[in-house]
Backbone bond lengths (Angstrom), bond angles and torsions (degrees), N, CA, C in turn:
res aa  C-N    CA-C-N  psi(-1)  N-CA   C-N-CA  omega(-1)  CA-C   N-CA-C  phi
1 X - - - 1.473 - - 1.523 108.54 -
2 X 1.596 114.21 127.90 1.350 104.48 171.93 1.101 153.27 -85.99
3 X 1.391 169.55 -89.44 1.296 147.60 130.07 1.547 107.81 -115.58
4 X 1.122 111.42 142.06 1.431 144.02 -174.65 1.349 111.17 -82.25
5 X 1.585 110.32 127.04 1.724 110.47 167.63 1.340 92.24 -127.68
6 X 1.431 97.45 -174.26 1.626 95.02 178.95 1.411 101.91 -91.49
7 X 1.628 120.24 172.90 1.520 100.65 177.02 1.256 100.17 -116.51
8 X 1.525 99.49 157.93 1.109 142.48 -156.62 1.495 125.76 -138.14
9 X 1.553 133.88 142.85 1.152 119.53 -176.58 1.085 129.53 -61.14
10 X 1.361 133.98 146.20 1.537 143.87 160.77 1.563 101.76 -38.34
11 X 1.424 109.79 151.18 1.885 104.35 -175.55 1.873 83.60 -135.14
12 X 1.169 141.49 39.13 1.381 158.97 -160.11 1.880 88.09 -76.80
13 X 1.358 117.15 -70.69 1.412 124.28 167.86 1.323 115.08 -35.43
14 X 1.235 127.54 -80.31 1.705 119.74 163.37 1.513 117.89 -26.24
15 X 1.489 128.25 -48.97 1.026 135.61 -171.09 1.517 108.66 -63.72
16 X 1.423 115.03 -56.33 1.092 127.92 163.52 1.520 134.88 -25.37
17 X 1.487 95.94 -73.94 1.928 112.27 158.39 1.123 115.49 -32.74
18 X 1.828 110.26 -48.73 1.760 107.11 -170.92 1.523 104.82 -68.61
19 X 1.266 119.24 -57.45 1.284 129.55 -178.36 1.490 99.53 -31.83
20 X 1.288 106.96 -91.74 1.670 100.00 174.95 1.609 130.95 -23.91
21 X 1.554 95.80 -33.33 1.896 91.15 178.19 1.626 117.07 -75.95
22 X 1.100 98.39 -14.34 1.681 113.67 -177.07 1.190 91.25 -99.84
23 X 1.027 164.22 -40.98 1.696 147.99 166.15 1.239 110.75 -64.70
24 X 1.334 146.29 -34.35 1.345 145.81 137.01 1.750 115.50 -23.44
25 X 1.056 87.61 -68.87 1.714 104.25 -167.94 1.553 106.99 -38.28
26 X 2.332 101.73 -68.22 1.104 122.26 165.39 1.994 118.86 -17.47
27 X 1.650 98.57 -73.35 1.139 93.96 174.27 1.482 136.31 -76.80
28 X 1.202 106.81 18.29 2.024 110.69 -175.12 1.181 83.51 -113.13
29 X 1.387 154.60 -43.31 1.453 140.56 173.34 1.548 107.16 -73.67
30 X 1.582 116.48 -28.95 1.958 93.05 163.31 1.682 106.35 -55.53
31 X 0.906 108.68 -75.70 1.654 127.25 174.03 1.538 118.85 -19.46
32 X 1.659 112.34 -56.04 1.362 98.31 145.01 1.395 159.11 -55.36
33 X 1.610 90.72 -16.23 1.830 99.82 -169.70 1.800 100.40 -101.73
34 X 1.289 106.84 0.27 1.646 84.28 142.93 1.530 128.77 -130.64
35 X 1.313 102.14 61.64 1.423 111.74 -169.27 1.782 101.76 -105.76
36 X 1.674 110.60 11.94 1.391 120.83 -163.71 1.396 95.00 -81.13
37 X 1.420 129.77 162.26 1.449 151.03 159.24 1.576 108.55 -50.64
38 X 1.529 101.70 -41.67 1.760 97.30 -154.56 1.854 92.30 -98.02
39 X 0.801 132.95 110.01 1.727 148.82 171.00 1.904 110.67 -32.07
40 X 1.401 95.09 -23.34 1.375 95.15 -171.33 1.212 119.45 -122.33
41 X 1.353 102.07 -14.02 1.604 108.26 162.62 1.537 135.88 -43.15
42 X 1.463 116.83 -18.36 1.332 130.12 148.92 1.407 131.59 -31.18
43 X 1.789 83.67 -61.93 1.614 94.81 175.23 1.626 131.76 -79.06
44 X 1.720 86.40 -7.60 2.270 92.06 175.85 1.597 90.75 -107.24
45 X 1.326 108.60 34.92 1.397 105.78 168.34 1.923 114.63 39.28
46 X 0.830 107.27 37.72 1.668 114.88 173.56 1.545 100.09 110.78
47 X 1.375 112.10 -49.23 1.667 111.24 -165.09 1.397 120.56 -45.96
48 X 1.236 139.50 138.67 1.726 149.67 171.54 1.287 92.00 -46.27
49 X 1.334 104.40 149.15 1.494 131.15 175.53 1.328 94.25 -51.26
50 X 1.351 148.07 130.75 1.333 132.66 137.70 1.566 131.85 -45.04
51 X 1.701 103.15 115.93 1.614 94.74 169.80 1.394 149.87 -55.27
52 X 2.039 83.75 -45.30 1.829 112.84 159.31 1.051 124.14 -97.02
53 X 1.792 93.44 175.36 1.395 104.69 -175.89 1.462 118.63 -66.70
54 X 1.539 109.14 -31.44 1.818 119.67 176.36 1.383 95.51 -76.03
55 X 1.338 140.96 -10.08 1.790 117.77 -162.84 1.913 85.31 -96.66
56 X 1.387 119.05 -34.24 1.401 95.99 177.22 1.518 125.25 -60.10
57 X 1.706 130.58 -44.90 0.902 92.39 135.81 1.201 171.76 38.38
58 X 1.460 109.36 -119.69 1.803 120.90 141.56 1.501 113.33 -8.34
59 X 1.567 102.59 -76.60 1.538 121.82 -175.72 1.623 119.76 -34.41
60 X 1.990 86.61 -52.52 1.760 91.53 -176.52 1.411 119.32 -56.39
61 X 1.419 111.28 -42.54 1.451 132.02 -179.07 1.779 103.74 -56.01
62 X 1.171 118.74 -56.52 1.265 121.90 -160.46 2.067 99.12 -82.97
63 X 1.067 112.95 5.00 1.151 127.62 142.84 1.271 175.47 -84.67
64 X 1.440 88.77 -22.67 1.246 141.05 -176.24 1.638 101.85 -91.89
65 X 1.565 104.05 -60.57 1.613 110.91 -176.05 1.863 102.84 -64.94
66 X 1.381 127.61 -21.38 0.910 133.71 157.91 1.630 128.66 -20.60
67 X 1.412 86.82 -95.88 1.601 116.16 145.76 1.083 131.31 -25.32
68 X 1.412 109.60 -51.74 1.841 107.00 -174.41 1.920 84.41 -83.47
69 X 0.669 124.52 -34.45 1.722 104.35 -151.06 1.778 93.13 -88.86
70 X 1.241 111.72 -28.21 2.105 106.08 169.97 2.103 106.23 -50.41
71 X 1.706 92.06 -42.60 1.730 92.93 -164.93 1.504 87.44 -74.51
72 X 1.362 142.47 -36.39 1.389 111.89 -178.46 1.360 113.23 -71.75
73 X 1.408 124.33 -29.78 1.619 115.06 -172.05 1.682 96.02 -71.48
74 X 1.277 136.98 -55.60 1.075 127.02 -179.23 2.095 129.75 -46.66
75 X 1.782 84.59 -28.63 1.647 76.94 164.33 1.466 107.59 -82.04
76 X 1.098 109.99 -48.78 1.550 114.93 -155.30 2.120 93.56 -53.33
77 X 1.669 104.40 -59.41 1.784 86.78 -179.84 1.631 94.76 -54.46
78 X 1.038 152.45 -50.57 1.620 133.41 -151.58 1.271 92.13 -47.64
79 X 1.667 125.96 -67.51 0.969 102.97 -172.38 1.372 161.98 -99.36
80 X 1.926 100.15 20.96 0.740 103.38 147.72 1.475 136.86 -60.15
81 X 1.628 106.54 -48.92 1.602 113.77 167.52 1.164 109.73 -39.02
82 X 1.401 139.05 -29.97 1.488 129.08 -171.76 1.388 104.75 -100.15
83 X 1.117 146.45 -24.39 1.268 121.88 151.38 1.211 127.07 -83.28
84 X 1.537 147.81 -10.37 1.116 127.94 137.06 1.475 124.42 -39.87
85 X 1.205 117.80 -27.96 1.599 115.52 -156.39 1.358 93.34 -99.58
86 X 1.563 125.09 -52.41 1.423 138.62 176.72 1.741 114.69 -51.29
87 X 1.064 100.09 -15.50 1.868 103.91 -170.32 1.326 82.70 -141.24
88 X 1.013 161.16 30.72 1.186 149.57 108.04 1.965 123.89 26.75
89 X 0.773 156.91 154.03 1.674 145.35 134.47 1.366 85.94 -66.32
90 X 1.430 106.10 135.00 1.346 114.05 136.36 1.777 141.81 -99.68
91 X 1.089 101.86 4.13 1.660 128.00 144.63 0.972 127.92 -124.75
92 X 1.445 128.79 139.88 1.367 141.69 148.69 1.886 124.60 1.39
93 X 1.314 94.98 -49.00 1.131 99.74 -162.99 2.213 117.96 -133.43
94 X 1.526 97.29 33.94 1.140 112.18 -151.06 1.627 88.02 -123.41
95 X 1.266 142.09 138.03 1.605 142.17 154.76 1.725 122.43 -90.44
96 X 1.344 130.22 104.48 1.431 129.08 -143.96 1.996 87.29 -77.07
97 X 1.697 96.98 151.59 1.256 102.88 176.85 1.474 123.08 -37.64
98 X 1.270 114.83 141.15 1.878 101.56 -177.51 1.552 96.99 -122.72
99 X 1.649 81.10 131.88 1.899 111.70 -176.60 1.727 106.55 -67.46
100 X 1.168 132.42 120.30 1.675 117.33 168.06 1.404 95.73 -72.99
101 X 1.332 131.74 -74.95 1.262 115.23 -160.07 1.629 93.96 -146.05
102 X 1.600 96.29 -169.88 1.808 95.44 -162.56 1.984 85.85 -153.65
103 X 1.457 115.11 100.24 1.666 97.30 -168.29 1.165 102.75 -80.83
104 X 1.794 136.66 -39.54 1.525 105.83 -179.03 1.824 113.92 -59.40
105 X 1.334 123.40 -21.44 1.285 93.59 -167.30 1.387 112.56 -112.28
106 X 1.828 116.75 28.48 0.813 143.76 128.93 1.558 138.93 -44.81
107 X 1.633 100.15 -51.64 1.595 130.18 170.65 1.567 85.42 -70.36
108 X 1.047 120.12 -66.31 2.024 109.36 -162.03 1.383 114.01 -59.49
109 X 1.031 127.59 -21.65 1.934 120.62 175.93 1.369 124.79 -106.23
110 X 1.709 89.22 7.05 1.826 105.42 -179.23 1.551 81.10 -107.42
111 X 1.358 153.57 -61.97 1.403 148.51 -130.65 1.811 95.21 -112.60
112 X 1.159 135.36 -29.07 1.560 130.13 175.82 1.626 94.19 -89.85
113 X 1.160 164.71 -32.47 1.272 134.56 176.02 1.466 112.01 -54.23
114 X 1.233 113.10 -41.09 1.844 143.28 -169.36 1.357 95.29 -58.15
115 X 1.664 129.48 -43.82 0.958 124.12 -168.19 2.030 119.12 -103.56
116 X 1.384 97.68 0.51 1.262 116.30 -177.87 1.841 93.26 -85.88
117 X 1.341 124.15 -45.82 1.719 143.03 -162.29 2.079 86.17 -59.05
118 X 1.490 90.96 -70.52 1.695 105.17 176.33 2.216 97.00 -33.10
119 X 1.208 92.05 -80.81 1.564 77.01 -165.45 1.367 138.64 -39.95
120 X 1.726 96.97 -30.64 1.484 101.98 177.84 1.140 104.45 -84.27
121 X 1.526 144.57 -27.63 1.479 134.86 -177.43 1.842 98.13 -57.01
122 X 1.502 95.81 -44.79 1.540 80.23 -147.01 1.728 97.35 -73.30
123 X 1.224 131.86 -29.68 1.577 133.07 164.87 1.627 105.51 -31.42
124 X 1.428 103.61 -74.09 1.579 115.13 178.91 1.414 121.48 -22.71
125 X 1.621 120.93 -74.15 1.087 135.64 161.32 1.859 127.38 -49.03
126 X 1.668 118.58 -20.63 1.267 112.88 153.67 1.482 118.85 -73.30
127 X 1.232 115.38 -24.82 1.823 113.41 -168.11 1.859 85.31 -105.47
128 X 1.018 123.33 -4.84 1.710 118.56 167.72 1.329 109.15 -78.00
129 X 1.411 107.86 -47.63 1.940 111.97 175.78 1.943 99.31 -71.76
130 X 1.235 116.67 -60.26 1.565 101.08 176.35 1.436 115.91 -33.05
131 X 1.423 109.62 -71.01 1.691 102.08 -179.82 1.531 147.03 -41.23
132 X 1.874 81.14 -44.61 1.878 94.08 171.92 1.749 101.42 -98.70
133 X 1.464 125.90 56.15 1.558 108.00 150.57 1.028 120.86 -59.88
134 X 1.185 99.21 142.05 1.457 106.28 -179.79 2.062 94.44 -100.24
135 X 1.077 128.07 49.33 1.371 107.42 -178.33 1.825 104.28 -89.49
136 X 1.138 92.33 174.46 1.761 87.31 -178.53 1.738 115.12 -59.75
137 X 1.293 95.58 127.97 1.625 90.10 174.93 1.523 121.74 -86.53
138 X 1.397 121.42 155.10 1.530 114.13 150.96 1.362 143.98 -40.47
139 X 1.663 100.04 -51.45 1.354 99.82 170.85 2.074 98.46 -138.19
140 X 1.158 73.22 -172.69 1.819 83.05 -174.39 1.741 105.57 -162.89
141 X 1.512 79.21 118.11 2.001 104.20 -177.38 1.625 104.05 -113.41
142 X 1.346 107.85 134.41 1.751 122.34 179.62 1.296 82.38 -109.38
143 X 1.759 94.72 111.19 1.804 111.20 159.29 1.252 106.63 -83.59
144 X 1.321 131.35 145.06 1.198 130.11 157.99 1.902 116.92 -131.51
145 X 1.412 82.18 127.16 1.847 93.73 -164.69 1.664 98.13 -93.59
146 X 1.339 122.07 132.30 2.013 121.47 -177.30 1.645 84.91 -145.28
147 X 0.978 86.41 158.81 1.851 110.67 176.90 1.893 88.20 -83.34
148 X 1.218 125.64 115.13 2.017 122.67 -12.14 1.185 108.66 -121.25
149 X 1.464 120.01 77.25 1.473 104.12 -177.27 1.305 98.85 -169.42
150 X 1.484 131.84 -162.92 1.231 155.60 154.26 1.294 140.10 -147.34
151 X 1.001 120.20 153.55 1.557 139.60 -150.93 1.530 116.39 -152.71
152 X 1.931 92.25 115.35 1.325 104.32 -179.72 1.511 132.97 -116.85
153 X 1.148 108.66 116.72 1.774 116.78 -167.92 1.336 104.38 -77.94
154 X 1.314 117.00 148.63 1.710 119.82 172.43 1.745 102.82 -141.86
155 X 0.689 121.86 117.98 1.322 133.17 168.16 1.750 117.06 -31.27
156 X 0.712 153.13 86.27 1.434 134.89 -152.61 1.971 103.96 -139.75
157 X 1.459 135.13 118.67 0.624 157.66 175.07 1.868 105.20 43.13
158 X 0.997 119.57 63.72 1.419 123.75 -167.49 1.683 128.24 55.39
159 X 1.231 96.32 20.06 1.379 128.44 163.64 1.390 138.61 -153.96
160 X 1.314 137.00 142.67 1.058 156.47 140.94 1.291 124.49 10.60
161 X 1.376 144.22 103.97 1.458 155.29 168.72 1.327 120.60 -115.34
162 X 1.111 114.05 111.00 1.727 116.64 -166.03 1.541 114.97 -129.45
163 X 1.298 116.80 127.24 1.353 120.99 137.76 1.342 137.33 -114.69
164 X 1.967 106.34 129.26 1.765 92.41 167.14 1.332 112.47 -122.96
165 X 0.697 113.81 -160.83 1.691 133.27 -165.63 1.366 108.56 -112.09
166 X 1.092 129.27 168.15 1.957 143.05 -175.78 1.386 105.81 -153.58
167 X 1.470 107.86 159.59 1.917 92.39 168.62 1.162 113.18 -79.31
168 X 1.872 132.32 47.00 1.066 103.59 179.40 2.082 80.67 -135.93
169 X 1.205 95.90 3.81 1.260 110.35 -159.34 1.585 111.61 -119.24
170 X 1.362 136.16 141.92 1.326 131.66 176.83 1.704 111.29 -117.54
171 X 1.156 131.71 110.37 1.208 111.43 -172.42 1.391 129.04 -72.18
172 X 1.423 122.02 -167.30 1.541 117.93 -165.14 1.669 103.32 -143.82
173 X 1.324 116.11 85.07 1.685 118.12 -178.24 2.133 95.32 -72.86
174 X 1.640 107.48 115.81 1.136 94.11 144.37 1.544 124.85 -128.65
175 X 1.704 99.64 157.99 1.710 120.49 -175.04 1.311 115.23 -121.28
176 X 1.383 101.71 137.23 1.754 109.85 -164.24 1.767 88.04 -68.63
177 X 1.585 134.83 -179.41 0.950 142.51 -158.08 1.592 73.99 -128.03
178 X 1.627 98.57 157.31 1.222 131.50 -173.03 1.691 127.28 28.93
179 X 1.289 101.91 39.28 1.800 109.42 -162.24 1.901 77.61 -129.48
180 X 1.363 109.08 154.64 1.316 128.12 -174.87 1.817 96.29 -109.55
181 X 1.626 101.45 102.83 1.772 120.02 -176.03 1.277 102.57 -91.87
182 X 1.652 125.87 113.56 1.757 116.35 165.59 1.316 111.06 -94.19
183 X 1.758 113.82 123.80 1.167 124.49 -179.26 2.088 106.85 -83.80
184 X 1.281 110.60 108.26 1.562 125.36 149.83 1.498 101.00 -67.57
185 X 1.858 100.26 112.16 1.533 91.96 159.10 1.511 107.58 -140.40
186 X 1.603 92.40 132.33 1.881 102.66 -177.86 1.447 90.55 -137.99
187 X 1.480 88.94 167.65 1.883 119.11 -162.63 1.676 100.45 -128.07
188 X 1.297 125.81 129.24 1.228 124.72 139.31 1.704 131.50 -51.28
189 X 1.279 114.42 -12.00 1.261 121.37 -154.86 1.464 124.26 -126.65
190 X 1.720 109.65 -96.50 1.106 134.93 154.66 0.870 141.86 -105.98
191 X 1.631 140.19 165.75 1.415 125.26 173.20 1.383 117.52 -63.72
192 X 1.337 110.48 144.05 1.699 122.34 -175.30 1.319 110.50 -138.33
193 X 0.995 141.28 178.86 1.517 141.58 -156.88 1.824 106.96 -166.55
194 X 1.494 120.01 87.62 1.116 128.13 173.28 1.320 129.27 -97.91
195 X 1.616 110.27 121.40 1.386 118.46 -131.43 1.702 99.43 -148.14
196 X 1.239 124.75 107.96 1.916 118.37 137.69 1.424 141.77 -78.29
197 X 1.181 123.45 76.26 1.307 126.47 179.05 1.489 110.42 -4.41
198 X 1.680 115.72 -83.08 0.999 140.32 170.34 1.806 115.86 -32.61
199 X 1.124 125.31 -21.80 1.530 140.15 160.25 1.375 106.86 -92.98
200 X 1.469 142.73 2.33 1.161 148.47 172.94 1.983 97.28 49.82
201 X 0.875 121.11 68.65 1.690 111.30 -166.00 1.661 100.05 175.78
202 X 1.553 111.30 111.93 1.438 128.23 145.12 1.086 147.41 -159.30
203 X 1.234 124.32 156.16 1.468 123.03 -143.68 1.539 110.84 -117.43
204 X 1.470 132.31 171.98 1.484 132.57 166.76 1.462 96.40 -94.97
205 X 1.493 114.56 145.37 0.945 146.35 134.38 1.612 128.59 -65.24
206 X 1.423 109.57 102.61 1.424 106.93 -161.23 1.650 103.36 -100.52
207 X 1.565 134.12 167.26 1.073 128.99 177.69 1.912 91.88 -108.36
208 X 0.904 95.19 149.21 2.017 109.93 -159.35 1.106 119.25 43.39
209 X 1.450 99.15 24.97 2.278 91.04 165.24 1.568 88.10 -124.47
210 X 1.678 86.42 178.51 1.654 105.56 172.75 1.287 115.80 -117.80
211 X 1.365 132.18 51.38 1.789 111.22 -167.87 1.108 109.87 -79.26
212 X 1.862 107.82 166.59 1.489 101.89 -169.02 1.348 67.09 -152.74
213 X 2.179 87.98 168.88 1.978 112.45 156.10 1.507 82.29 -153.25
214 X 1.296 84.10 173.09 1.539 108.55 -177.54 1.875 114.85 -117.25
215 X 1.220 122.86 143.95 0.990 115.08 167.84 1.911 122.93 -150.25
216 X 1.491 108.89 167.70 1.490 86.61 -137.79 2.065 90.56 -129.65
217 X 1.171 116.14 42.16 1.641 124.58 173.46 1.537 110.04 15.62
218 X 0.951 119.00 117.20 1.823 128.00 168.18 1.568 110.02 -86.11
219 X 1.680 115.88 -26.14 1.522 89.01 -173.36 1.528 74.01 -172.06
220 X 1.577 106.07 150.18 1.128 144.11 -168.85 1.968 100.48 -62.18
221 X 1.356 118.17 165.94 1.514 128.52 -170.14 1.127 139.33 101.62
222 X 1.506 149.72 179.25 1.367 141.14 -128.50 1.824 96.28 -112.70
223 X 0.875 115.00 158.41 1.836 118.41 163.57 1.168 109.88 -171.50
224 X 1.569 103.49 140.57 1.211 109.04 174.90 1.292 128.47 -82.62
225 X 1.423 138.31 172.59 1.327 131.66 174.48 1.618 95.38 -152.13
226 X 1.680 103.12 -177.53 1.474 112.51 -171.14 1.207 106.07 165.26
227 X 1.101 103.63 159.00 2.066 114.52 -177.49 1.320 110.53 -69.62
228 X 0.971 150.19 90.37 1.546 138.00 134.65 1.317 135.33 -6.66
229 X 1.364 125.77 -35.83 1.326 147.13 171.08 1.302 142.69 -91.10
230 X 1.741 112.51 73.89 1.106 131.27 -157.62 1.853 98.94 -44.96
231 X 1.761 106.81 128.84 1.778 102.53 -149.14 1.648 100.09 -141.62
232 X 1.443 91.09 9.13 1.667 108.72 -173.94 1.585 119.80 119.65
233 X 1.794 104.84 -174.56 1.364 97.87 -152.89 1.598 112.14 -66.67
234 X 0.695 141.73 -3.34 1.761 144.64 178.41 1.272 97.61 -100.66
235 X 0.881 125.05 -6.59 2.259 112.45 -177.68 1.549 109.08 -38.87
236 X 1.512 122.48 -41.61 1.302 104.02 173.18 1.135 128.98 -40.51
237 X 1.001 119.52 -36.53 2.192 138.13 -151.86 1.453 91.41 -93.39
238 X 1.185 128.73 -9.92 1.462 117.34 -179.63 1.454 111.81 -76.00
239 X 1.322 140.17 46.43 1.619 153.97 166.81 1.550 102.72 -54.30
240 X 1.467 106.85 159.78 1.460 107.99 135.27 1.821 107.47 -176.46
241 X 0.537 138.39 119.96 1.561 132.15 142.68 1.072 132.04 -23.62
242 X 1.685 101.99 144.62 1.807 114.06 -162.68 1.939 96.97 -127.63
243 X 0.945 102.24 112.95 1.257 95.22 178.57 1.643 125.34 -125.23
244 X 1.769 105.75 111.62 2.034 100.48 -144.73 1.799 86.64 -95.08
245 X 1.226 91.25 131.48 1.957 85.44 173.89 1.903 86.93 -147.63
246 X 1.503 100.09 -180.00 1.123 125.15 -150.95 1.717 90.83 -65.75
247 X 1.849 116.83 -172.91 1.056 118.41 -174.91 1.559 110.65 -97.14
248 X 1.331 109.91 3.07 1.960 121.23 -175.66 1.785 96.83 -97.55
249 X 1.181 118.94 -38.85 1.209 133.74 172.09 1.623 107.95 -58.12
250 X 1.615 128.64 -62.27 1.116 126.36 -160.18 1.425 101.80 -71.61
251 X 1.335 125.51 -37.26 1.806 144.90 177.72 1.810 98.33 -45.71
252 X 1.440 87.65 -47.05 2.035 83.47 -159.74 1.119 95.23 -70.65
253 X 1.862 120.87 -41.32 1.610 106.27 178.44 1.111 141.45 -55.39
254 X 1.779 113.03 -24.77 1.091 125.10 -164.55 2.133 92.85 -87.11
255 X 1.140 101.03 -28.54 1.596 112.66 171.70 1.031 126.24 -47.13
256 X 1.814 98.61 -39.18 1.613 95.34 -161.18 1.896 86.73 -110.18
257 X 0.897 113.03 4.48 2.065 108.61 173.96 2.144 95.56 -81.06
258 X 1.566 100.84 -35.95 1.843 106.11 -166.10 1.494 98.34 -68.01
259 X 1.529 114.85 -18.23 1.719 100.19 169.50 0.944 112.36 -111.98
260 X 1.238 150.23 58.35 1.301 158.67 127.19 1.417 127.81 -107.41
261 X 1.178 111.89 92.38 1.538 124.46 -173.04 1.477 123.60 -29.13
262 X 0.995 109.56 -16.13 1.707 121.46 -150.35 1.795 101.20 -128.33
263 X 1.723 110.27 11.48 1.341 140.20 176.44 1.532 114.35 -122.58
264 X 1.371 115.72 -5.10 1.445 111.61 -169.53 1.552 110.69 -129.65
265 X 1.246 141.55 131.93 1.080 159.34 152.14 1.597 124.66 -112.70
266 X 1.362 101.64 151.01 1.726 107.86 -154.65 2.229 83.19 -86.00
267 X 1.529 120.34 -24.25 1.287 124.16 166.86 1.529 124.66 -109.26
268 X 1.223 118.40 -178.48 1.489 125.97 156.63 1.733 110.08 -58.41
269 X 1.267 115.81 126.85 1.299 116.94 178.23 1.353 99.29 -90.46
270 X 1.423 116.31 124.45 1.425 139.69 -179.52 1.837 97.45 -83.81
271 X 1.174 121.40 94.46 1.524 104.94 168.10 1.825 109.89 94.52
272 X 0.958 103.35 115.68 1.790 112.06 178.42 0.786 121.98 -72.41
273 X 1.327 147.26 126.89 1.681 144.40 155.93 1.746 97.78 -14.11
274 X 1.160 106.03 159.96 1.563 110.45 175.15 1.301 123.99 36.23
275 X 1.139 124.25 6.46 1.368 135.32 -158.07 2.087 102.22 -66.74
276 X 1.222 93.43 -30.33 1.604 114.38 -176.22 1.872 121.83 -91.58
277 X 1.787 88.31 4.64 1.397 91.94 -158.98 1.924 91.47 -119.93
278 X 1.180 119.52 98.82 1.692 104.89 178.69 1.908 110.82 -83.55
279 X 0.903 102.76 149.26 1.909 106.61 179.45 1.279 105.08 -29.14
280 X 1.564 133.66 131.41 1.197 125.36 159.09 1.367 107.32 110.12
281 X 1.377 128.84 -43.23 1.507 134.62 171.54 1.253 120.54 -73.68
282 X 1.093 134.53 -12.79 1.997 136.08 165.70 1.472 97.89 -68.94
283 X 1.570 116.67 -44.46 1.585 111.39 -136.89 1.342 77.20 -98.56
284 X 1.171 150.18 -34.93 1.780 145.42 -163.73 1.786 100.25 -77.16
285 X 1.407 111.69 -38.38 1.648 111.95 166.77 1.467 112.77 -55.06
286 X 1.340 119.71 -54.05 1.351 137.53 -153.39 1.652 89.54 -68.34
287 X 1.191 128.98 -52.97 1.557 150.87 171.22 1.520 109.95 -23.13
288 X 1.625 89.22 -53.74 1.639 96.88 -176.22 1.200 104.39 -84.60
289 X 1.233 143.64 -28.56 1.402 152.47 -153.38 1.760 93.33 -63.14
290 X 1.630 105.26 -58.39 1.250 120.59 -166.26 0.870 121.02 -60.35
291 X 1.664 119.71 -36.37 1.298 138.66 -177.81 2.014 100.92 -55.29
């Protein structure tokens, strides 16, 4: 005989309402998620189109983990729904037998998570070695991240071609299209975090290290980039633009930076002119100076 409560009403109506509010819900967030501009953004599950060849990649991975983790939520609610519904009360006033424990399916949600961790490590670490090859690159740019700006070196005819940025200034990284570019990035300072959305790929900027990745443009056009690494009070202003154009295009640029004096160094310029100075802070010093 099983255990006795007192009885009490069915709450089937309450149950009901909720149910319905969660089928509501369900479908106003389907309904929302394609209310996006880009048609295909559905299918990279939110992520930017990838530019490169390593950000697809990225994509697959961040897709993949997608996928596997929908089929576990979908078993795991199945079965919850099935044991609520399956063990159910079937009276009002009755308490359904209670299970202490269950060891095989104990053994299965202790030994399949263990083996779900395994799959994604080992995924992770193949699209981790894809991304950071180290194979020989085409070209090679020394980023340099400083409180608040950046500065980009290009190698250019046995010398040095640089642009950085100021707070009054946004800089302009360009990459030949379809050539594999390894970014050197070091800091005079602090940690910084140099990053293209649109390349799905970014990295820290360490102060006495050198990390790098490489990346390899599929098709010509504008992208933004920016620090990741909140690095102090100006971190916003740390912007810059990526701009991938052909290899006659990247030549003339690097051409027209080798005649401008104030573009060329015999090294990598560690740190930008003004780089320390954001719009508005020279002239508010100078203010007081006078005073």
């Amino acid at each position: 005989m099983g255990l006795q409560l007192p009885e009490r009403k069915a709450g089937s109506g309450v149950l009901g309402r909720r149910l319905s509010l969660l089928v509501l819900l369900g479908l106003g967030l389907l309904a929302l998620s394609g209310c996006g501009s880009d048609s295909g953004e559905w299918k990279r599950l939110a992520m930017p189109d990838p530019g490169t060849e390593q950000g697809e990649s990225v994509l697959a991975l961040w897709q993949g983990a997608w996928i596997a983790a929908l089929i576990t939520g979908v078993v795991v609610w199945g079965l919850i729904f099935y044991a609520s519904w399956h063990f159910r009360r079937r009276s009002d006033d009755e308490i359904p037998i209670q299970t202490r424990y269950n060891l095989p399916l104990e053994i299965f949600y202790t030994i399949f998570p263990v083996i779900m961790v395994i799959v994604f490590f080992s995924h992770t670490v193949r699209v981790q070695n894809e991304v950071l090859d180290d194979r020989e690159p085409d070209n090679t740019i020394t980023v340099v991240g400083q409180q608040w700006q950046w500065t980009f070196n290009h190698p250019f005819d046995d010398e040095n071609v640089y642009v950085s940025g100021d707070g009054n200034t946004i800089p302009t990284l360009y990459l030949p299209v379809d050539e594999t570019t390894r970014f050197n990035l070091v800091t005079p300072d602090v940690i910084h975090d140099f990053g293209v959305p649109g390349f799905l790929m970014k990295m820290d900027v360490v102060p006495g290290q050198m990390n790098h990745y490489q990346v390899t443009p599929k098709r010509t056009g504008t992208y933004a980039g920016k620090c990741f690494e909140l690095c102090g009070t100006y971190h916003s202003r740390m912007l810059f633009d990526v701009k991938v154009v052909t290899r006659a295009e990247y030549d003339d640029y690097l051409q027209g930076l080798s005649e401008d004096p104030d573009h060329v160094s015999e090294e990598p310029i560690i740190g930008g002119s003004y780089a320390d100075t954001p719009a508005g802070l020279e002239s508010d010093e100078s203010e007081k100076g006078a005073e």
